[in-house]
C-alpha positions as CSV (number, residue, x, y, z in Angstrom):
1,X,102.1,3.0,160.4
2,X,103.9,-0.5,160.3
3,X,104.0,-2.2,163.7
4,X,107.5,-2.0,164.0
5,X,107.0,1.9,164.5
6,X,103.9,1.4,166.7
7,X,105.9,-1.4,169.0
8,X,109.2,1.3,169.2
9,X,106.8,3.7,170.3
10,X,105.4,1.1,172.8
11,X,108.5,0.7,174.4
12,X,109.3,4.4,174.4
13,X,106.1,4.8,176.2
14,X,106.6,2.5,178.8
15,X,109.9,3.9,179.9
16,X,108.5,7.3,180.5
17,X,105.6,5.6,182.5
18,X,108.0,3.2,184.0
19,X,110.0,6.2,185.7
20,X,106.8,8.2,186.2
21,X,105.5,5.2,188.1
22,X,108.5,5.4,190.3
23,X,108.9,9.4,190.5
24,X,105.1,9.3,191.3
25,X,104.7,6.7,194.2
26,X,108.4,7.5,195.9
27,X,107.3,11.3,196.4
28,X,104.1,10.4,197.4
29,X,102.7,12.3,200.2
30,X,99.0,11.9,201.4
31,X,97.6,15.2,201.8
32,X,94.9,14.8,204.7
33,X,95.8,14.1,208.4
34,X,94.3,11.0,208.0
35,X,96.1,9.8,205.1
36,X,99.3,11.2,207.1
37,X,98.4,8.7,210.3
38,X,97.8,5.8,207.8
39,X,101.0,6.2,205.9
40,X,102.7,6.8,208.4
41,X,101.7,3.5,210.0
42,X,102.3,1.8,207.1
43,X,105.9,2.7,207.9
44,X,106.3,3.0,211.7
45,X,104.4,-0.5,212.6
46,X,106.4,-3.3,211.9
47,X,106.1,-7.1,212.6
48,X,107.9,-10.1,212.5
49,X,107.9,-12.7,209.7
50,X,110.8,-15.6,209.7
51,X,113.0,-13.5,212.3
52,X,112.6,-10.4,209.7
53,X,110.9,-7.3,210.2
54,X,108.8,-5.9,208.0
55,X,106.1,-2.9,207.5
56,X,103.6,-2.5,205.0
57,X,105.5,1.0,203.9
58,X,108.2,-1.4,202.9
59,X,106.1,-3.8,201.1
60,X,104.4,-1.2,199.2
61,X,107.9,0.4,198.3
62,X,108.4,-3.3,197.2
63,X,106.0,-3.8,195.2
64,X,105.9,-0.5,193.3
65,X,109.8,-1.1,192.5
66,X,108.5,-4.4,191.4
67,X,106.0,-2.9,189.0
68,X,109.0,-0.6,187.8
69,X,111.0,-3.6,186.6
70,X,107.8,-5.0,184.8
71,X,107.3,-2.1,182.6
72,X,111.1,-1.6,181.9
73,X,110.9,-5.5,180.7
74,X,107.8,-4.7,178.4
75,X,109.6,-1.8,177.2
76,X,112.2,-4.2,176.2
77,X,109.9,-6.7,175.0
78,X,108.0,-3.9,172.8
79,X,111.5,-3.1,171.3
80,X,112.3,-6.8,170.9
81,X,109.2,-7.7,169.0
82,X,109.8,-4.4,166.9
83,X,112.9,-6.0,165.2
84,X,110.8,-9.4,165.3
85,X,107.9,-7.7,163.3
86,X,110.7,-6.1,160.9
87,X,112.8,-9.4,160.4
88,X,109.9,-12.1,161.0
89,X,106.7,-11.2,161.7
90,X,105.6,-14.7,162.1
91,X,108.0,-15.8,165.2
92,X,105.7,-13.3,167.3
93,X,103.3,-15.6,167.1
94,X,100.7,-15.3,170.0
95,X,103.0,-13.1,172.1
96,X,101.5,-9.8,170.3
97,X,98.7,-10.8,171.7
98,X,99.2,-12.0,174.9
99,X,101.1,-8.6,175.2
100,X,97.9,-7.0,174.3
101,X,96.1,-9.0,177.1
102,X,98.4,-8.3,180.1
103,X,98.1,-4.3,178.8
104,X,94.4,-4.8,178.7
105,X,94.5,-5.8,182.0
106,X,95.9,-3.2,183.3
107,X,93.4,-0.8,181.8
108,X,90.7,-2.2,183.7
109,X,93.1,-2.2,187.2
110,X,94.0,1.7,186.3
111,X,90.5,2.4,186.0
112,X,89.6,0.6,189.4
113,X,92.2,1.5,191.3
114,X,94.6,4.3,190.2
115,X,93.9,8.0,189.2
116,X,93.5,9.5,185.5
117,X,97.1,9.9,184.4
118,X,98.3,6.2,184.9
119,X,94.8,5.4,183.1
120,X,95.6,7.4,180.1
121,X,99.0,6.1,179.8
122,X,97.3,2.4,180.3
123,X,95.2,2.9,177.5
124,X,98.0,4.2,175.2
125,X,100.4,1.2,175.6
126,X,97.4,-1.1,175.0
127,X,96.4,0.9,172.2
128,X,100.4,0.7,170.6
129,X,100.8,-2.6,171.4
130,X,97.2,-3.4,170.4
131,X,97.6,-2.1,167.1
132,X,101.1,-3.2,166.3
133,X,100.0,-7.2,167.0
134,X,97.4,-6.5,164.4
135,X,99.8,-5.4,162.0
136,X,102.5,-7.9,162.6
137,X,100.8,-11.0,163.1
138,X,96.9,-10.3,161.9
């Protein structure tokens, strides 16, 4: 496999987890009571910051969106350094593996914090991207 191929797949990868992510955390729905009352305090308590209000339903809603747009720039930066790894493997530089890093990352956060499926996927992309960095820029 050349690491053009493996960095396409990347990026193909991180789109389907990118809308997962966002399918998966919009539709949420705890299913205890108690996970009800908390997420549902999470968006019926708000509070004021610089004239604003705010909840923390809305912040997590935030941030998830946020995490959206990150993956759907990597997938766009996987594609990127695919044509990079085809045309000039050597202008990647230590971006493969810096890429690698952040994906690396986000194994370890998966495993601490999230369930199995976002885990798996975590693992894939670092494994792609992983891979492809060896094979583009050694």
């Amino acid at each position: 496999m050349s690491a053009t191929l493996l960095y396409r797949i990347a990026a193909v990868v991180f789109v389907l987890f990118a809308f997962g992510h966002t399918f998966g955390f919009l539709s949420f729905h705890p299913p205890s009571p108690e996970g009800r009352a908390v997420y549902d305090s999470m968006n019926n308590v708000h509070f004021q910051i610089g004239g604003k209000s705010f909840s923390y339903g809305n912040w997590y809603r935030g941030f998830g969106l946020t995490i959206t747009v990150s993956m759907l720039f990597w997938a766009f930066l996987s594609w990127h350094l695919a044509g990079l790894s085809k045309s000039n493997p050597g202008a990647i530089g230590a971006l493969g593996w810096a890429f690698f890093a952040v994906q690396a990352v986000g194994v370890a956060v998966s495993l601490l914090y999230f369930g199995l499926p976002p885990t798996i996927l975590s693992v894939l992309v670092t494994a792609l991207v992983g891979a492809a960095a060896w094979l583009a820029v050694g």
